[in-house]
N, C-alpha and C positions, 0 to 999 in steps of 0.2 A: 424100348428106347428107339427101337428101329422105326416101329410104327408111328413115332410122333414124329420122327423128321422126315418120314414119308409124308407127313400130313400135313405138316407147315410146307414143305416142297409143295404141294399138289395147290393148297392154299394159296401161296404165292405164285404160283403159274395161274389158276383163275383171276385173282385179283389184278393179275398183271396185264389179262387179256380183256377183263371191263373196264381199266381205264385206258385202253386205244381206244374202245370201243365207243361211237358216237351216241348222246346222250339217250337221246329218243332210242333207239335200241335196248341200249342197258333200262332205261324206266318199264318200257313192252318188256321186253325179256323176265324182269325181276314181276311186273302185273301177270304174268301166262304163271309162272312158277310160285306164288300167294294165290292164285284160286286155284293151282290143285294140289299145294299142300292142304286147302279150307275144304275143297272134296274130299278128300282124303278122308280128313277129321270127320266129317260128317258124316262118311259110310262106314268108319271104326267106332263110332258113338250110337249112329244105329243098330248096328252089328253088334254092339254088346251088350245095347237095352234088349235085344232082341234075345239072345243069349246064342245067336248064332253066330259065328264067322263069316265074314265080308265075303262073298265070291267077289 
């Protein structure tokens, strides 16, 4: 129970701080953090057709 209102806090402190945040920023910020969630993906799909783990 602890951990969930840790989380909606923490939640709510981000979300509080992209909408100050000017738009062009939050759009760049959120495109940097989608292409290296999609590397990510990429090097753990290699890494397991491969059957080795990602360095």
């Amino acid at each position: 129970m602890l951990f969930l209102v840790a989380a909606l806090l923490l939640l709510g402190i981000v979300l509080g701080a992209v909408a100050h945040a000017p738009l062009g920023f939050t759009l760049v910020a959120g495109a940097v953090i989608a292409a290296w969630l999609a590397v990510f993906a990429v090097r753990e799909h290699l890494g397991r057709r491969r059957g080795t783990p990602a360095s």
